[in-house]
C-alpha positions in Angstrom: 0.7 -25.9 18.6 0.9 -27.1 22.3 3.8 -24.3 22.8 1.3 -21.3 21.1 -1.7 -22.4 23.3 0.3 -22.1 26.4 1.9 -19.0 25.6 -1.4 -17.4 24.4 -3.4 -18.7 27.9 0.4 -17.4 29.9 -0.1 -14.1 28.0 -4.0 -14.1 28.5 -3.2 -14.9 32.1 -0.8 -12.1 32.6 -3.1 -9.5 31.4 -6.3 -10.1 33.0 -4.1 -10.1 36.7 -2.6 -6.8 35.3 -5.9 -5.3 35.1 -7.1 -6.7 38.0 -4.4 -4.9 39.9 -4.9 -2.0 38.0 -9.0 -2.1 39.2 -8.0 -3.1 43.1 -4.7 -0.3 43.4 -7.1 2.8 42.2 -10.7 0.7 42.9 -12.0 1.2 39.7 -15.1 -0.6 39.7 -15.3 -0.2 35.6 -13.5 -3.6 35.3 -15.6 -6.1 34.9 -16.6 -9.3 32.6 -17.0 -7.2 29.9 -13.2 -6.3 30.1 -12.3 -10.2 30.0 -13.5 -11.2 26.5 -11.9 -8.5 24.7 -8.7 -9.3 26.4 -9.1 -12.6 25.3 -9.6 -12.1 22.0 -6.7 -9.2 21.7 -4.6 -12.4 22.9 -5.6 -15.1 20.1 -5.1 -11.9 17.6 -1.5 -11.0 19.0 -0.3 -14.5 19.5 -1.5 -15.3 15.4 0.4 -12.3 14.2 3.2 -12.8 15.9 3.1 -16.3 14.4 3.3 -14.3 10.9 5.8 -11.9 12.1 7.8 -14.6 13.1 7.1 -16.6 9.9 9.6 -13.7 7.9 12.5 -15.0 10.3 14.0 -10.8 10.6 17.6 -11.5 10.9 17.9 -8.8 13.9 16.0 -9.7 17.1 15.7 -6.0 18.2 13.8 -5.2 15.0 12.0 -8.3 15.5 11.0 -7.2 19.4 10.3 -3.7 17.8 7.9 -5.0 15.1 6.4 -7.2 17.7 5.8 -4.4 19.8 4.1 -2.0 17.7 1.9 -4.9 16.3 0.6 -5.7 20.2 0.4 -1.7 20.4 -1.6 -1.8 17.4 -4.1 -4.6 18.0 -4.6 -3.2 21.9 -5.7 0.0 20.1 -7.6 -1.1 17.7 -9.5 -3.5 20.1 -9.8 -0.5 23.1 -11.1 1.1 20.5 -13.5 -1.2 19.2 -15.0 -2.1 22.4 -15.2 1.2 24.5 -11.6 0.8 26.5 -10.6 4.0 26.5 -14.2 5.2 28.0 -12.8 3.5 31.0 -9.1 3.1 30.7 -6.7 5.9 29.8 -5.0 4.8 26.6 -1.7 5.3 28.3 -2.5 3.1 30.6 -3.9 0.3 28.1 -0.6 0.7 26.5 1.3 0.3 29.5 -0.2 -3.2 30.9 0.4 -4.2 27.3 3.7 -3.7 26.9 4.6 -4.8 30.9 2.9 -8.0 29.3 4.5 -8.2 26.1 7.9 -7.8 28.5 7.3 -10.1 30.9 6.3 -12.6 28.1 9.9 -11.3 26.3 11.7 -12.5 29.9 10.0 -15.8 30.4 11.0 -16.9 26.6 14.4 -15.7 26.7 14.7 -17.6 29.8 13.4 -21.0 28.4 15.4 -20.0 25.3 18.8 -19.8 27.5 17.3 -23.4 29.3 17.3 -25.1 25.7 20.8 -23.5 24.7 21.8 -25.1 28.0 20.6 -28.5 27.1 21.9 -28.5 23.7 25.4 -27.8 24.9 24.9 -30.8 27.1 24.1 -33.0 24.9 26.4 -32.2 22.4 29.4 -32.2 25.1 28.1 -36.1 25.7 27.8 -36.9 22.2 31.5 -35.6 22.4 32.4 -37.8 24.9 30.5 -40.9 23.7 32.4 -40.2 20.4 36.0 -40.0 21.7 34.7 -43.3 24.1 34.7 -45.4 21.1 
């Protein structure tokens, strides 16, 4: 739970400086609070699906990615959608923070992923070594 809460306020995090750099680069003055809860919302909604998608354990992570992918596609539209978005925001360009998210989420756990591989070979090359000790 403690792993999903910081990944959801990481992903959270990375989306509302996306579209803050979105509003200051082409000054859209659109942005604003009412921007922020949806966001927030779209997060707890991705992060809890891709608990479920994640519950199937698919055998081949590029399916897995690509599933993942259309699901975040999916809730951003439905959300934009929902909310007025795309009154504001070209859906292209909804679409695009997303995904530059959902990949720079994609990086940061395949780089903690390679840190714990890393420590698991490390421990068990000491257990190895403890073993032929005795």
């Amino acid at each position: 739970m403690k792993e999903w809460l910081k990944n959801l306020l990481s992903t959270t995090a990375l989306t509302l400086i996306a579209i803050s750099i979105y509003a200051w680069v082409t000054g859209d003055t659109s942005v604003h609070l009412l921007s922020i809860f949806p966001s927030i919302m779209a997060n707890i909604v991705i992060h809890i699906g891709l608990l479920i998608i994640r519950w199937f354990d698919i055998k081949t992570y590029v399916i897995e990615l690509a599933y993942e992918a259309t699901f975040v596609i999916g809730v951003v539209i439905a959300v934009g959608c929902l909310v007025g978005w795309f009154d504001s925001f070209a859906i292209w360009l909804t679409i695009s923070i997303a995904l530059a998210v959902f990949a720079i989420a994609c990086l940061i756990n395949a780089r903690q992923m390679k840190r714990d591989v890393a420590e698991i070979n490390e421990s068990i090359v000491r257990l190895k070594q403890v073993q032929l000790a005795n």
